[in-house]
Short mmCIF file of the C-alpha atoms (twelve columns), coordinates in Angstrom:
data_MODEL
# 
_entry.id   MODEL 
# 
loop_
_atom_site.group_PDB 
_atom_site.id 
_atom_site.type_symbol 
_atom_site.label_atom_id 
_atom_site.label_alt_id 
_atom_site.label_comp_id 
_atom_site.label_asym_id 
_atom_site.label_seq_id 
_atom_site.Cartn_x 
_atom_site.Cartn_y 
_atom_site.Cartn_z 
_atom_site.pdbx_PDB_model_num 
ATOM 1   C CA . UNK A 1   129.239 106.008 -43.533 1 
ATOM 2   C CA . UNK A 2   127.363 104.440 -40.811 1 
ATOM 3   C CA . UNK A 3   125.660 106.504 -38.171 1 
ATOM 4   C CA . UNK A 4   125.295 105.555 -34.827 1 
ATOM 5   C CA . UNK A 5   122.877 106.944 -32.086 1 
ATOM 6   C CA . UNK A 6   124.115 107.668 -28.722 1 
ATOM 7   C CA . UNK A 7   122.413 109.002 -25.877 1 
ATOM 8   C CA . UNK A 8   124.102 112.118 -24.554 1 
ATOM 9   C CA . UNK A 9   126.015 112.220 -21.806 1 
ATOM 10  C CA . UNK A 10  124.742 114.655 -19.598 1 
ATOM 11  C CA . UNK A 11  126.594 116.179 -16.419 1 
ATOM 12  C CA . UNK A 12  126.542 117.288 -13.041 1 
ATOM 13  C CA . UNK A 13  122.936 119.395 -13.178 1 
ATOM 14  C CA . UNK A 14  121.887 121.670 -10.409 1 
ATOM 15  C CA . UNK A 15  119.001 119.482 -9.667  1 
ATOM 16  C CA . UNK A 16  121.830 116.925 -8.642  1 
ATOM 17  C CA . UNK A 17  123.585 119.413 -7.024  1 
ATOM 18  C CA . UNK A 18  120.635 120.859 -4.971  1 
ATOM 19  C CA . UNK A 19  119.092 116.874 -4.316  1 
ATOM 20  C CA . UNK A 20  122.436 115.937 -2.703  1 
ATOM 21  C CA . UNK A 21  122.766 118.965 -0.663  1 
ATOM 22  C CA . UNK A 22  118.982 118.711 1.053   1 
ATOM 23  C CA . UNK A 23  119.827 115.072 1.429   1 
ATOM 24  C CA . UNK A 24  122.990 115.852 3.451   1 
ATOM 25  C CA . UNK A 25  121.095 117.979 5.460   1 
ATOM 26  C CA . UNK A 26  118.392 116.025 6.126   1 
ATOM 27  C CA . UNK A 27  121.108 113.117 7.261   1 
ATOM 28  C CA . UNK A 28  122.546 115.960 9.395   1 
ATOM 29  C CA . UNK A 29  119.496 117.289 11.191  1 
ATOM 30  C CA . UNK A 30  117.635 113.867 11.872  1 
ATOM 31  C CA . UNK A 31  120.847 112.538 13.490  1 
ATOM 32  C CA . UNK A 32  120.920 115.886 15.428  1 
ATOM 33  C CA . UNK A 33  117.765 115.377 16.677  1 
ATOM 34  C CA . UNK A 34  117.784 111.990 17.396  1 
ATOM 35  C CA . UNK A 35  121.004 112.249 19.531  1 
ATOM 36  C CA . UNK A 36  119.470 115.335 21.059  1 
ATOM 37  C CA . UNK A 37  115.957 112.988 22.019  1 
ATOM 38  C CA . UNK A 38  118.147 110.062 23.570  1 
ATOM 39  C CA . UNK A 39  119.904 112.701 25.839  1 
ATOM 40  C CA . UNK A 40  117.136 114.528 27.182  1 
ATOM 41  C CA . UNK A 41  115.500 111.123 28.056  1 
ATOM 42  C CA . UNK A 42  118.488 109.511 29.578  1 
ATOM 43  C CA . UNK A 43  119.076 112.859 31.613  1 
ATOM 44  C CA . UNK A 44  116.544 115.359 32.115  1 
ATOM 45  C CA . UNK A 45  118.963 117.830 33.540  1 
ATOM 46  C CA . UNK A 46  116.749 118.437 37.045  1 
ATOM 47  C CA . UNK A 47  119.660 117.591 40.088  1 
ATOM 48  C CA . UNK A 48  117.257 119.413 42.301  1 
ATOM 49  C CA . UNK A 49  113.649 119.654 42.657  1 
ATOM 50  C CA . UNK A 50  114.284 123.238 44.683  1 
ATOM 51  C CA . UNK A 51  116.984 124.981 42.566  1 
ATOM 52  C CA . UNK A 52  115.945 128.372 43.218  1 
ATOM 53  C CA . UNK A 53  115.492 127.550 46.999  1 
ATOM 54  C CA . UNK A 54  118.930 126.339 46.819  1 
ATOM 55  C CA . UNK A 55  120.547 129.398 45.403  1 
ATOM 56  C CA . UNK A 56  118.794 131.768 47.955  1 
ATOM 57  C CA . UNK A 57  120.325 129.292 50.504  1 
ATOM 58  C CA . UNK A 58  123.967 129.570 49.745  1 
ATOM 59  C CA . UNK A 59  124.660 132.635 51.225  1 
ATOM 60  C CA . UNK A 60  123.357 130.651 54.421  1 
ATOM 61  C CA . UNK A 61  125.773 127.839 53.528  1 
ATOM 62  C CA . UNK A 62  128.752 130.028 53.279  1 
ATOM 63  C CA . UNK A 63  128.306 131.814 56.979  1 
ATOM 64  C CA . UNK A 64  128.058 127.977 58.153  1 
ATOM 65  C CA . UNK A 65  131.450 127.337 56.914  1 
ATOM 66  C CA . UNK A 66  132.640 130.210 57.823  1 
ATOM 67  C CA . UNK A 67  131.692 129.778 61.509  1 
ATOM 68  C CA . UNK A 68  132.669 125.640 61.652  1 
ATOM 69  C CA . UNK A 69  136.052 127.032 60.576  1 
ATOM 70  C CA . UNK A 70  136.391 129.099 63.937  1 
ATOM 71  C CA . UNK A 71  136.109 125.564 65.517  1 
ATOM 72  C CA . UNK A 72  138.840 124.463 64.297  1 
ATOM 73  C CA . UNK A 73  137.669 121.038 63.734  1 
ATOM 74  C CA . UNK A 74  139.153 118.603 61.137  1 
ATOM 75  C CA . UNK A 75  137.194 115.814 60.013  1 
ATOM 76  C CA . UNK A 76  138.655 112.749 57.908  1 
ATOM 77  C CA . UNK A 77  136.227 109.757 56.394  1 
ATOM 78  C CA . UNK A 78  137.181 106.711 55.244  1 
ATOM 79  C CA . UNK A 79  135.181 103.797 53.375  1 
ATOM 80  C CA . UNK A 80  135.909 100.090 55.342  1 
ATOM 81  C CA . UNK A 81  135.369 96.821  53.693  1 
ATOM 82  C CA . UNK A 82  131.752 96.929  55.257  1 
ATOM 83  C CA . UNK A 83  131.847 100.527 56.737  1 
ATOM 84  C CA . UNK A 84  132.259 104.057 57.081  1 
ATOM 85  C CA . UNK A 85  134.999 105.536 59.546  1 
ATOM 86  C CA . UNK A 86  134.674 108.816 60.340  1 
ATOM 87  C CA . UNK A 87  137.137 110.638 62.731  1 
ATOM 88  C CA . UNK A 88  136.872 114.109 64.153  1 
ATOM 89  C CA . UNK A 89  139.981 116.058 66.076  1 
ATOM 90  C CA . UNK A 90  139.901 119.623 67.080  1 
ATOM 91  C CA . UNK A 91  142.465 122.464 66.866  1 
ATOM 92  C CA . UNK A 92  144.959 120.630 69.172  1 
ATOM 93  C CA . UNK A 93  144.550 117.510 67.422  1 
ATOM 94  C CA . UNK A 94  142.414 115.876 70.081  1 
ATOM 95  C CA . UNK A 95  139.209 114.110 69.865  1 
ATOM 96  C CA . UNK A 96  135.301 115.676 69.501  1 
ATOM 97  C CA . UNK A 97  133.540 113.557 71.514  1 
ATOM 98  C CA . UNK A 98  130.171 112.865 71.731  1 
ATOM 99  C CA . UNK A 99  128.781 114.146 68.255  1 
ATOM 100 C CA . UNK A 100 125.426 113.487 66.775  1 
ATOM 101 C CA . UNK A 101 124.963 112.790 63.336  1 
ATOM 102 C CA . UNK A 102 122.133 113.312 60.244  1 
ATOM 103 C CA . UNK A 103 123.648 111.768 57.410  1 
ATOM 104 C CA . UNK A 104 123.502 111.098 53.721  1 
ATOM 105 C CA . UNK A 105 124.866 108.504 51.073  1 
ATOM 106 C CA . UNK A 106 124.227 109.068 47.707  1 
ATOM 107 C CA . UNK A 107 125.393 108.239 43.971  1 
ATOM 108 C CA . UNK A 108 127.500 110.904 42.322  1 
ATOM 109 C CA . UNK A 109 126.408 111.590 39.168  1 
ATOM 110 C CA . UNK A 110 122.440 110.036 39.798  1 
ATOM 111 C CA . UNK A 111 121.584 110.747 43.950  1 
ATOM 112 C CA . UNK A 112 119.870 107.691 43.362  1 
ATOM 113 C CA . UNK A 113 119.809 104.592 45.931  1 
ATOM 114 C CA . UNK A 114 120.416 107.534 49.241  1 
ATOM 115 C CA . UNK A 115 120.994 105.722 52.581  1 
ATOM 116 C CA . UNK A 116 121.224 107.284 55.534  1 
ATOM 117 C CA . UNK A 117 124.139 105.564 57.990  1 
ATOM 118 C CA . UNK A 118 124.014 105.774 61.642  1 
ATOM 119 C CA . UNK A 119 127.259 106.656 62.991  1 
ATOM 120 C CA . UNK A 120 128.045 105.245 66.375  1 
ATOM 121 C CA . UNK A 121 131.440 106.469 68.310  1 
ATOM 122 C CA . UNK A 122 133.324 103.545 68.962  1 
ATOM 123 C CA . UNK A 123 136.258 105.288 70.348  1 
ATOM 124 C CA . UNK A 124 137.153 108.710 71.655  1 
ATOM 125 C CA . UNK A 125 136.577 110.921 68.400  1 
ATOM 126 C CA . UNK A 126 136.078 107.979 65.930  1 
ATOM 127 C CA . UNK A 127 132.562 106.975 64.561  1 
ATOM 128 C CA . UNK A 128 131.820 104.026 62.701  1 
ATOM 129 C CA . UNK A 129 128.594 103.343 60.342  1 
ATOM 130 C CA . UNK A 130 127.720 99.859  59.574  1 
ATOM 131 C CA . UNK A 131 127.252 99.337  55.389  1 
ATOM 132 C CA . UNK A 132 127.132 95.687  54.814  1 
ATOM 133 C CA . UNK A 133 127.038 95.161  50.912  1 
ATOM 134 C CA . UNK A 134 127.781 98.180  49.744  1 
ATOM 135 C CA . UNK A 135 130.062 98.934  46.284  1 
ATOM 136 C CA . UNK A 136 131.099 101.402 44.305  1 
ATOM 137 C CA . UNK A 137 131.838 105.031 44.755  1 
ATOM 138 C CA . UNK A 138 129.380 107.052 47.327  1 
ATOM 139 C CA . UNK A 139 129.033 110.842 48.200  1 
ATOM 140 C CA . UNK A 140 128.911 111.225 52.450  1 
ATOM 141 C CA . UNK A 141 127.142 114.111 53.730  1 
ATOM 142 C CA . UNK A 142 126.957 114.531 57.414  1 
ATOM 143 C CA . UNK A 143 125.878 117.431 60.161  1 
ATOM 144 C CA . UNK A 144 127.064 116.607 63.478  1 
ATOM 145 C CA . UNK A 145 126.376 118.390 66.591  1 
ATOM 146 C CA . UNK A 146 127.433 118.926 69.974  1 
ATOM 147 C CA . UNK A 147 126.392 119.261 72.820  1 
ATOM 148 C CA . UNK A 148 127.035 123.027 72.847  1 
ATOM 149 C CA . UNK A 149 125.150 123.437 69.245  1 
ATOM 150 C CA . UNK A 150 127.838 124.156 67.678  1 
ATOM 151 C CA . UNK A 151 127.266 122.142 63.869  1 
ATOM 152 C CA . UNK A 152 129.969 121.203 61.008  1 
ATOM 153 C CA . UNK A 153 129.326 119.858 57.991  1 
ATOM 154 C CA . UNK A 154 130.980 117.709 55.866  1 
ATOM 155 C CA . UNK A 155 130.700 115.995 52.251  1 
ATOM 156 C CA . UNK A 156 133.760 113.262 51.742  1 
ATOM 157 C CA . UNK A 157 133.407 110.438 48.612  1 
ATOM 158 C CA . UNK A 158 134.114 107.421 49.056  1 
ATOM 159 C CA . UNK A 159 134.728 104.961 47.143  1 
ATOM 160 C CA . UNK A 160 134.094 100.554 48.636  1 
ATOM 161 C CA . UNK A 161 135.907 98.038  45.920  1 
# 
């Protein structure tokens, strides 16, 4: 009879067990944190630079619209191959004439690259902003005023192929 030496075979241990859980977790948590790195530098969340300034204002905001709707004013804007096209009728469908303007044109998602058009009326209620080389999709914010003082504002995207 002939012996032979093996080696035992031994199992699963708990030192395996416990070494591949911590290494799961550590795969886990340094992904987790690396993801949650890249977003905070890509976006650091800050829209506004006066948020709490902006919430005490809204109550302000919602009286405006509440009064421009007395007006009865309807505004519709349009983005032109090279332009904006703004047209304001009143309650009878007729033209506002003679508005001044304070506008913005911003990114969506980024505000970044604002421009501020200067509409020109061109025609009895229509108003026309030169933007030569412009693309892409654009948020329009505008104030215009009479000359009574009475004010409307308006935010319209638009979007230039």
């Amino acid at each position: 009879m002939t012996e032979t030496s093996a080696t035992p075979v031994r199992g699963l241990t708990g030192w395996h067990v416990l070494a591949m859980v911590v290494g799961f977790f550590t795969v886990v948590i340094t992904v987790d944190v690396l993801f949650a790195v890249q977003a905070y530098k890509t976006f650091p969340g800050e829209v506004s630079v006066t948020p709490y300034e902006d919430g005490i204002a809204y109550n302000r905001t919602l009286s405006q619209l509440a009064t421009q709707e007395t007006y009865g004013w309807r505004v519709a804007a349009g983005a032109q191959s090279g332009r904006i096209l703004v047209e304001f009728k009143d309650a009878k469908g007729g033209p506002v004439r003679g508005l001044t303007f304070t506008t913005k044109l911003e990114h969506p998602a980024t505000e970044s690259g604002r421009l501020a058009p200067t509409l020109h009326e061109t025609a009895p209620g229509i108003y026309v902003a030169d933007m030569l080389g412009i693309r892409g999709t654009w948020d329009l914010t505008l104030v215009a005023k009479n000359a009574l003082g009475q004010r409307f504002e308006a935010e319209r995207r638009l979007t230039w192929p």
